[in-house]
C-alpha positions as CSV (number, residue, x, y, z in Angstrom):
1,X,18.7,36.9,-116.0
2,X,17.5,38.4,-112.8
3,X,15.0,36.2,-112.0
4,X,17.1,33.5,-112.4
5,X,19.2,34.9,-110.2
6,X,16.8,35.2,-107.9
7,X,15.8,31.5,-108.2
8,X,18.9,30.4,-107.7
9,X,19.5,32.0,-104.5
10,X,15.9,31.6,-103.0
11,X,17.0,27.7,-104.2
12,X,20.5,27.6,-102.7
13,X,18.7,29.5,-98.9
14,X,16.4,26.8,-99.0
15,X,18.8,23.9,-99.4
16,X,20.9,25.9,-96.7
17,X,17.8,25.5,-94.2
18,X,17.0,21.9,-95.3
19,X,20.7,20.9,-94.4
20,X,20.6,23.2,-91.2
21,X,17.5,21.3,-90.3
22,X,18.7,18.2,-91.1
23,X,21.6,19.0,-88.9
24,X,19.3,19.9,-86.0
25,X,17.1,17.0,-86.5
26,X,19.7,14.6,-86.6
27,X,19.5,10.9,-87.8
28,X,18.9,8.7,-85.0
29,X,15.1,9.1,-84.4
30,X,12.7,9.2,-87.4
31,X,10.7,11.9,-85.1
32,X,12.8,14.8,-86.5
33,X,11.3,13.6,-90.2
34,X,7.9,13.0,-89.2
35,X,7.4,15.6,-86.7
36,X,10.2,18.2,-86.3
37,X,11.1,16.7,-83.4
38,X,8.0,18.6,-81.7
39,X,10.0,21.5,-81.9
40,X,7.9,24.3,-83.8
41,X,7.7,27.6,-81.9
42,X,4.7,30.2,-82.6
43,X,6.3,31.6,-85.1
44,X,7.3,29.0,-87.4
45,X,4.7,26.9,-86.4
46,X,1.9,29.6,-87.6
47,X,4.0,30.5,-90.6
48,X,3.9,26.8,-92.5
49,X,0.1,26.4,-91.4
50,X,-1.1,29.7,-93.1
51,X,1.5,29.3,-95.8
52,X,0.6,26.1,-96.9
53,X,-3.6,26.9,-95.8
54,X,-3.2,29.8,-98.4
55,X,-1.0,28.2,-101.0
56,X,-0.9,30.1,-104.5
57,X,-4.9,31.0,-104.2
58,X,-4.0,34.0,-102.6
59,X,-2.5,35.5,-105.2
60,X,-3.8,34.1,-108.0
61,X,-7.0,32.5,-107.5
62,X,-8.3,35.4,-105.5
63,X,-6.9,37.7,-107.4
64,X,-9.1,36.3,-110.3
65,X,-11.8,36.2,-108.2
66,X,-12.3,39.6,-107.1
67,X,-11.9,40.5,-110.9
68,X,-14.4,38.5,-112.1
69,X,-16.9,38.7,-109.4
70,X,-15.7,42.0,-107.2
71,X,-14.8,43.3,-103.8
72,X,-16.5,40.5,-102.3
73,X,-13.2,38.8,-102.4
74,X,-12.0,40.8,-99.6
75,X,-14.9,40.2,-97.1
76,X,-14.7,36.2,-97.6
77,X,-11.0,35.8,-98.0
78,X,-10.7,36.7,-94.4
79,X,-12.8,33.1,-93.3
80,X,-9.6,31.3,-94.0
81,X,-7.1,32.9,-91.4
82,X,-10.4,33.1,-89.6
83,X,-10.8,29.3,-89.8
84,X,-7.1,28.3,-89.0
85,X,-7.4,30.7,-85.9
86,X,-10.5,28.7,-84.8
87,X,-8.5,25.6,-85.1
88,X,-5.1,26.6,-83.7
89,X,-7.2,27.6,-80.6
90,X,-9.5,25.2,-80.2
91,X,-8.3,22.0,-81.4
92,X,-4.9,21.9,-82.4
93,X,-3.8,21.2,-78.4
94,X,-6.5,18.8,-78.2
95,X,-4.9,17.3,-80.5
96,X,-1.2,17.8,-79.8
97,X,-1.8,16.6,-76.1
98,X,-3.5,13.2,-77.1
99,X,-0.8,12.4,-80.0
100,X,2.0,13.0,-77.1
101,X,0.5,11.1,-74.5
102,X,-0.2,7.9,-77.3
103,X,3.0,8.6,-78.9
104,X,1.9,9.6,-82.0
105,X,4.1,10.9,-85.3
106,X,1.7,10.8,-88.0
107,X,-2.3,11.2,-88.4
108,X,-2.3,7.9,-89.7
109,X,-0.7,6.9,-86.5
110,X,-2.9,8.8,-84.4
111,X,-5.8,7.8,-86.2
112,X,-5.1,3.8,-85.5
113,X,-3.8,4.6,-81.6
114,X,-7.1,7.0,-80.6
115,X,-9.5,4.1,-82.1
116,X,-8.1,0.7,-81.4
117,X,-4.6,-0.6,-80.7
118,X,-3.2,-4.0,-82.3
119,X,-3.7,-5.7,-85.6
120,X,-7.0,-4.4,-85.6
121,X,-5.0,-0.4,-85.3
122,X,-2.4,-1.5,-87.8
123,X,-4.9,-2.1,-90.5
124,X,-6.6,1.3,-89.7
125,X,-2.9,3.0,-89.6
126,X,-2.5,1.0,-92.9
127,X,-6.1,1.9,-94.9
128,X,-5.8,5.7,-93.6
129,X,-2.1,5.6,-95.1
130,X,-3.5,4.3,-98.6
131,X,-6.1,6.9,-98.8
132,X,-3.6,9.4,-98.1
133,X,-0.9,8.2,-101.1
134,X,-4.1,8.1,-103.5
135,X,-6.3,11.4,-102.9
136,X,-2.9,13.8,-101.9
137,X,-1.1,12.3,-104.4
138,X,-3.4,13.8,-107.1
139,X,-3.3,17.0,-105.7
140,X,0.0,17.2,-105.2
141,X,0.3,16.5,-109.6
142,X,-1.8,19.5,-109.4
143,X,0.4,21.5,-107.5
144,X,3.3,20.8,-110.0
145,X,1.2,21.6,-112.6
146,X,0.5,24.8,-111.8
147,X,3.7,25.4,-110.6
148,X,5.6,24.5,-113.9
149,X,2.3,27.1,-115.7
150,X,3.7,30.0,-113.3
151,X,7.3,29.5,-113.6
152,X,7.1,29.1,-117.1
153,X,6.2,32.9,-118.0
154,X,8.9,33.8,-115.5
155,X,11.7,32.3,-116.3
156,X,11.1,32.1,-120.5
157,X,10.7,28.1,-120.0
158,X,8.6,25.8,-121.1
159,X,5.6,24.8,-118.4
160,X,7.4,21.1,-118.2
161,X,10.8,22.4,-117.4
162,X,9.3,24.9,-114.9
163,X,7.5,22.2,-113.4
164,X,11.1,20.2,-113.0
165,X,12.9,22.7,-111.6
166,X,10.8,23.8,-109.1
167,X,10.0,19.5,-108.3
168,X,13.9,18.8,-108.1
169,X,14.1,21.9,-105.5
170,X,11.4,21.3,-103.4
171,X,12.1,17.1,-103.1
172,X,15.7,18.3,-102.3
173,X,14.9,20.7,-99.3
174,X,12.3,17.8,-98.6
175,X,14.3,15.1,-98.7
176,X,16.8,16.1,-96.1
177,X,15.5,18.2,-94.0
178,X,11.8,16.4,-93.7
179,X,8.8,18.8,-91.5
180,X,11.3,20.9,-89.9
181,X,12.7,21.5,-93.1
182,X,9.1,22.3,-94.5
183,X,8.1,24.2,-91.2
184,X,11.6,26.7,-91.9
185,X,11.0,27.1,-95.3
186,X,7.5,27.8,-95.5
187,X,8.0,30.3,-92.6
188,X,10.9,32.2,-94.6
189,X,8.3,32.0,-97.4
190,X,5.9,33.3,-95.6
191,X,8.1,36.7,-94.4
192,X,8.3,37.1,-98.5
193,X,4.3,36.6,-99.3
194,X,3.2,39.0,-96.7
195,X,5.8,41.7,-97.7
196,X,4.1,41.4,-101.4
197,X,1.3,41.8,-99.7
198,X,2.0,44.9,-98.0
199,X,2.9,46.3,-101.7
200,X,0.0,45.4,-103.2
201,X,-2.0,47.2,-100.2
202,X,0.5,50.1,-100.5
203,X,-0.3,50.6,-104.6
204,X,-4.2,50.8,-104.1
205,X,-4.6,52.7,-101.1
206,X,-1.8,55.5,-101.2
207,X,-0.2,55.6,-105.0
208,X,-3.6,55.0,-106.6
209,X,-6.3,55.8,-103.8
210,X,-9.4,54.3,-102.9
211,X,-11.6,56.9,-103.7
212,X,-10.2,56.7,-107.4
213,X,-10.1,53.3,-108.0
214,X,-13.8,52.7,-106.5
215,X,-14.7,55.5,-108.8
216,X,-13.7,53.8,-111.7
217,X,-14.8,50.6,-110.6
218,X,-18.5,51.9,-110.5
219,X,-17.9,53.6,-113.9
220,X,-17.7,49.9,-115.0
221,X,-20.0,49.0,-113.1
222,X,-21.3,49.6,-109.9
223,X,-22.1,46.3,-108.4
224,X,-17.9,45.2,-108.4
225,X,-17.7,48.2,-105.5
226,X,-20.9,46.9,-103.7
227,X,-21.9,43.3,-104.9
228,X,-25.2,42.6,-104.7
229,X,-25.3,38.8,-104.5
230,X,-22.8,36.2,-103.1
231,X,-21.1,35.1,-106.3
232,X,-19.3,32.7,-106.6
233,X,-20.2,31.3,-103.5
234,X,-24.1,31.5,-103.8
235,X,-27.1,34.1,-104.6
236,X,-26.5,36.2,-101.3
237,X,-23.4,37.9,-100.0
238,X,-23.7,36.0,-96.9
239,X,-23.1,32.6,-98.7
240,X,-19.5,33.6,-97.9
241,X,-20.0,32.6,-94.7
242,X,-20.0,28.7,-96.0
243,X,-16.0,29.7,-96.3
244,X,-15.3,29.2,-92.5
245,X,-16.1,26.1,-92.3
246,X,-15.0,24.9,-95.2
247,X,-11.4,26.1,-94.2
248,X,-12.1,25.0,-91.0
249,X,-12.4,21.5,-92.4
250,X,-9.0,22.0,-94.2
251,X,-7.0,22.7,-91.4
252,X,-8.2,19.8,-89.4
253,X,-8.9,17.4,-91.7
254,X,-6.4,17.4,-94.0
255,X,-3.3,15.7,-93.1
256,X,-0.9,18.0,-94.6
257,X,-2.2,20.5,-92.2
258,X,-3.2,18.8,-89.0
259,X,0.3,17.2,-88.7
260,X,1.8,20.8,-87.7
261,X,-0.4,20.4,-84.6
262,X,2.1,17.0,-83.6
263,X,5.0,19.1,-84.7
264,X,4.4,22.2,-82.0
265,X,6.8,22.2,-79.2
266,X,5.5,20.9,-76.1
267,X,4.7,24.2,-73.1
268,X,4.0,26.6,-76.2
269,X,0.8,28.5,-75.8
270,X,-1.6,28.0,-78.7
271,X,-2.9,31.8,-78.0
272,X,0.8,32.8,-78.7
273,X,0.7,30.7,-82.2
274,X,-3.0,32.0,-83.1
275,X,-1.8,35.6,-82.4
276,X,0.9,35.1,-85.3
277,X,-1.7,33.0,-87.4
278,X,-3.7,36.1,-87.1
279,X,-1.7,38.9,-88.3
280,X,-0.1,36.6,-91.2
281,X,-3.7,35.7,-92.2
282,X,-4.3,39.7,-92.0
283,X,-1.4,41.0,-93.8
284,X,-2.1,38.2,-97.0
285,X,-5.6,39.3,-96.9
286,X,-4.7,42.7,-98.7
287,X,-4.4,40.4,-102.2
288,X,-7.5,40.6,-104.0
289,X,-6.7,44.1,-104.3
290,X,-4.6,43.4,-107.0
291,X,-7.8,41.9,-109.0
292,X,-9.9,45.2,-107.9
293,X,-7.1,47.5,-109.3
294,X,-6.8,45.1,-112.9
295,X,-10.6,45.3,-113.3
296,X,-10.4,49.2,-112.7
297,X,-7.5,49.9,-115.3
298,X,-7.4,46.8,-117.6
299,X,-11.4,45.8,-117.3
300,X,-11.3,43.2,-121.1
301,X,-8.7,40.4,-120.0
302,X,-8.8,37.2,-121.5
303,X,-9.3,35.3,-118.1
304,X,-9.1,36.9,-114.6
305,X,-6.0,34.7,-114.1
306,X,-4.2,37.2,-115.6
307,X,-5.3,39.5,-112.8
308,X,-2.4,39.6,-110.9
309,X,0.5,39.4,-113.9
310,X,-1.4,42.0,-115.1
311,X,-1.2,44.3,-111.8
312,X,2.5,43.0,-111.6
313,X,3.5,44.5,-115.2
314,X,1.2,47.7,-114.4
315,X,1.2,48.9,-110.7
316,X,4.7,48.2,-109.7
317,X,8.0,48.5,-111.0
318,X,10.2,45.5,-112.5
319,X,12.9,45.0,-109.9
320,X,9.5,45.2,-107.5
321,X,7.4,42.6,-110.0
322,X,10.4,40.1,-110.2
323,X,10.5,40.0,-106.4
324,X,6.7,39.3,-105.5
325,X,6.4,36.8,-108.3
326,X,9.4,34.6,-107.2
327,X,6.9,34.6,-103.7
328,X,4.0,33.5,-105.4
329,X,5.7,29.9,-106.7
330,X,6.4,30.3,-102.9
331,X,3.7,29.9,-102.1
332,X,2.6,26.7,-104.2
333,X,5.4,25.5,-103.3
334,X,4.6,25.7,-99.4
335,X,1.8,23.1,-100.0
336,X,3.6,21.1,-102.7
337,X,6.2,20.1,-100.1
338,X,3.7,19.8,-97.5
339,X,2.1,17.2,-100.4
340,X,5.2,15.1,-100.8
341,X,6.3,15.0,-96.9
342,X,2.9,13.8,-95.9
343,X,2.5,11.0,-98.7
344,X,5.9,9.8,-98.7
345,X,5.6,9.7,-94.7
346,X,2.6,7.7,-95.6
347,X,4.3,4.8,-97.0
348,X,7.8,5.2,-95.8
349,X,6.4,4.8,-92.4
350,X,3.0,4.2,-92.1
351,X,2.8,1.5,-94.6
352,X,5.7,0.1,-93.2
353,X,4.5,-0.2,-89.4
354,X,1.0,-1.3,-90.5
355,X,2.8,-4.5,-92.1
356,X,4.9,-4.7,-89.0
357,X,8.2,-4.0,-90.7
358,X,9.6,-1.7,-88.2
359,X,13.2,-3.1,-89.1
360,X,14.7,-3.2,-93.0
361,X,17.3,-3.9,-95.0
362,X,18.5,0.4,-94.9
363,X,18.3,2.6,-92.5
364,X,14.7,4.2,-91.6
365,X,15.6,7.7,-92.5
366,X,17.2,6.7,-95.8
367,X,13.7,5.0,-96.6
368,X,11.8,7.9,-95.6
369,X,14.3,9.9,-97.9
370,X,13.7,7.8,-100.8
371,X,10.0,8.1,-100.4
372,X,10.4,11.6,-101.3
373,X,12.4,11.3,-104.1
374,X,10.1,8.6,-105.3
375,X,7.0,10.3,-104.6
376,X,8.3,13.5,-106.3
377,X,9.1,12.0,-109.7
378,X,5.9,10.0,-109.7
379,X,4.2,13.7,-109.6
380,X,6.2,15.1,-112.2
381,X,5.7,12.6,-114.7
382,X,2.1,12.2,-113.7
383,X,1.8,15.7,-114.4
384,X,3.7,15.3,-117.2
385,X,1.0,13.0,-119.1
386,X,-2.3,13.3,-117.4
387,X,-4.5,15.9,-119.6
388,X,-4.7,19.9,-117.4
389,X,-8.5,19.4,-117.3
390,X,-8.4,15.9,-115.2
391,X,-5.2,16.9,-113.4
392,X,-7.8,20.2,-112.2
393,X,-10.7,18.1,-111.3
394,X,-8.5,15.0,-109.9
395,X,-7.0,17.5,-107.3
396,X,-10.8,18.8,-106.3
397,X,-11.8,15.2,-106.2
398,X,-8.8,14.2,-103.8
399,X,-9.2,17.0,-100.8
400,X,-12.6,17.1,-101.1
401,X,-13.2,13.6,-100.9
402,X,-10.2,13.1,-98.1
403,X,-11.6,15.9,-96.2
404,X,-15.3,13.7,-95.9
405,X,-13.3,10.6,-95.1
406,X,-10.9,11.5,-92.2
407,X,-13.3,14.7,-90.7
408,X,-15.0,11.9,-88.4
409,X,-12.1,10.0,-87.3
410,X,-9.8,13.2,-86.7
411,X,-12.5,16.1,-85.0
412,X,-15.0,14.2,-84.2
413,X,-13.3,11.4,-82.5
414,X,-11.8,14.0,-80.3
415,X,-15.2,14.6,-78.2
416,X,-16.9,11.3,-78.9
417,X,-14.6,8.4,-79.1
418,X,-15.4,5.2,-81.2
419,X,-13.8,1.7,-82.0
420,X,-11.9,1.1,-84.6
421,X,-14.9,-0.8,-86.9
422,X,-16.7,2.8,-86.3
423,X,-13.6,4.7,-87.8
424,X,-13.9,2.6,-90.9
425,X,-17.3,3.0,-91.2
426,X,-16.9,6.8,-91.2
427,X,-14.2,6.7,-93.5
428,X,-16.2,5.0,-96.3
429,X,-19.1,6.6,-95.3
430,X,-17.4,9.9,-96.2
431,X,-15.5,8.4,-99.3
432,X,-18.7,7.2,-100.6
433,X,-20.7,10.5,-100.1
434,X,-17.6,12.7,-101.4
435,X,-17.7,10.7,-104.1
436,X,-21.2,10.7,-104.8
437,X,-21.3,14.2,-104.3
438,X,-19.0,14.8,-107.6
């Protein structure tokens, strides 16, 4: 009962910002939906790009990994705050500065207006758009997914009426409120994440104590304390190192995450948003702790999964468990709405201006809202029917394979500028290699 408590006021806070948002955004220009009005400070605007870069993975996945594979995890987790620094510095007012000057409100949009203008830029804007709906939109059934798997154990439900619950709440905060909704949610979601964090760090280091829990990590087995090859990542420890740029790709590629770079208020310092993307990478980083203290004191789990459940039950109390795991849904949920702003935006407006229907039968904004209602049901029931196994490797397949196609016309367009017949070839170019690749 307590943790449906909890949901239902973490639920009714994020509806409350939504509306708030909504309120602030107001419903004359489309620019509040698309883009927050470019109105993101340093704080919020560093809070829903490291809350949606890290997503559950950081306290799940590497969790698991440490587990399985040892303190490793804690050495390469660090690339991905690491990488999202790089970019915030570096490219993000690039980027920013040339969407404002063209006018810009969507990557898509950005995408067709850096590279060409005209029919020939509307059938970029449109291709770009349809790429989008198709490889996010898997990952986004993903997302649910493993939502509805988490929420399940939590709340006593079944994984498919997890998975509703927490799809009806995040299309309604979605819906209304659009990126600035998204933005203010992820970065009160974010406050919660690194405070779990912080207790995780707390547990190992002063209730347990490193010396004793690298003690009996080596009595398992001295190569979790001090890993002598790179695994998973590849035979030497250094293979880590491929992590950096492969976030770095993430943040700039993907169009869930490069869209926060429009959305940042015009006259705010970057350095001032990297300095806050740097001490929320640094206080998540403290996770795979969690795996280091399971494998110490519960060393025969079923799957390294159950890493961090497992250090919830153990290492902290239950008032304490009930409150990081209501974070960690959180945290999914930061790229899940990310997911179904960006693809309904996608064809609630970049569809729409490709075909040159700039004017409709309803209001703009109500379209754009329908999108997301639209494209939050199609991920439920997709998730609903489509087998776990080729819901895992469909969401793999999709950023993987959008990452290759949009890298060329996105960061490298920004130093070496090409037509709009050279974006297309780079986008199948990368398709086809992303695709050959798996």
């Amino acid at each position: 009962m307590f943790n449906w408590f909890l949901l239902i006021f973490s639920a009714a806070v994020l509806i409350g910002l939504s509306l708030y948002s909504m309120r602030a955004a107001g419903d004359k220009d489309e620019s509040g939906f698309l883009v927050a009005n470019n109105s993101l400070g340093p704080f919020v605007a560093a809070a829903t790009l490291v809350a949606t870069g890290y997503s559950g993975f950081v306290f799940i996945g590497s969790p698991g990994v440490a587990y399985e594979y040892g303190s490793l995890e804690l050495f390469s987790n660090t690339f991905y705050s690491t990488a999202f620094l790089i970019a915030t510095l570096f490219f993000a007012n690039i980027l920013r500065r040339k969407a404002s000057t063209l006018g810009s409100r969507t990557i898509p949009e950005y995408i067709a207006q850096i590279h060409s203008g005209g029919s020939a830029g509307r059938w970029l804007q449109g291709i770009v758009a349809l790429i989008m709906v198709l490889l996010l939109g898997v990952f986004l059934v993903s997302q649910i997914k493993a939502i509805g798997l988490l929420v399940s154990g939590w709340l006593g439900v079944s994984p498919t009426t997890g998975s509703l619950l927490i799809t009806l709440l995040v299309i309604g905060y979605t819906m209304f409120g659009g990126l600035r909704a998204v933005a203010w949610t992820d970065a009160a979601m974010i406050v919660g994440m690194s405070i779990g964090s912080c207790v995780i760090a707390y547990v190992v280091f002063v209730q347990v104590g490193l010396g004793e829990l690298i003690g009996r990590l080596d009595a398992i087995d001295p190569t979790i304390a001090n890993p002598k090859t790179g695994a998973p990542y590849g035979d030497s420890p250094s293979a880590a190192l491929l992590l950096l740029p492969y976030a770095f790709l993430w943040a700039v590629a993907l169009p869930f995450m490069s869209v926060r770079f429009l959305a940042i208020k015009q006259g705010v310092s970057m350095a001032h948003v990297g300095i806050w993307v740097a001490i929320l990478g640094a206080l998540l980083n403290f996770t795979p702790l969690a795996g280091l203290y399971a494998k110490a004191y519960f060393p025969d789990l079923a799957s390294p999964d159950l890493a961090m459940p497992t250090f919830l039950e153990h290492g902290v109390n239950p008032l304490i468990s009930s409150f990081i795991t209501l974070f960690i849904p959180f945290a999914m949920k930061s790229t899940a709405n990310s997911l179904m702003h960006t693809v309904s935006t996608a064809l609630s407006y970049d569809l729409r201006s490709a075909l040159g229907k700039d004017r409709g039968f309803i209001t703009s904004m109500t379209f754009n809202r329908l999108m997301v209602l639209i494209v939050g049901i199609c991920g439920f029931v997709g998730m609903a029917y489509l087998p776990p196994v080729m819901i895992l490797w469909l969401g793999i397949l999709g950023n993987g394979t959008l990452m290759a196609a949009l890298f060329g016309v996105t960061f490298c367009s920004t130093f070496w500028q090409g037509s709009s017949m050279g974006a297309l070839t780079s986008i199948a170019v990368g398709f086809a290699l992303a695709l050959t690749c798996f």
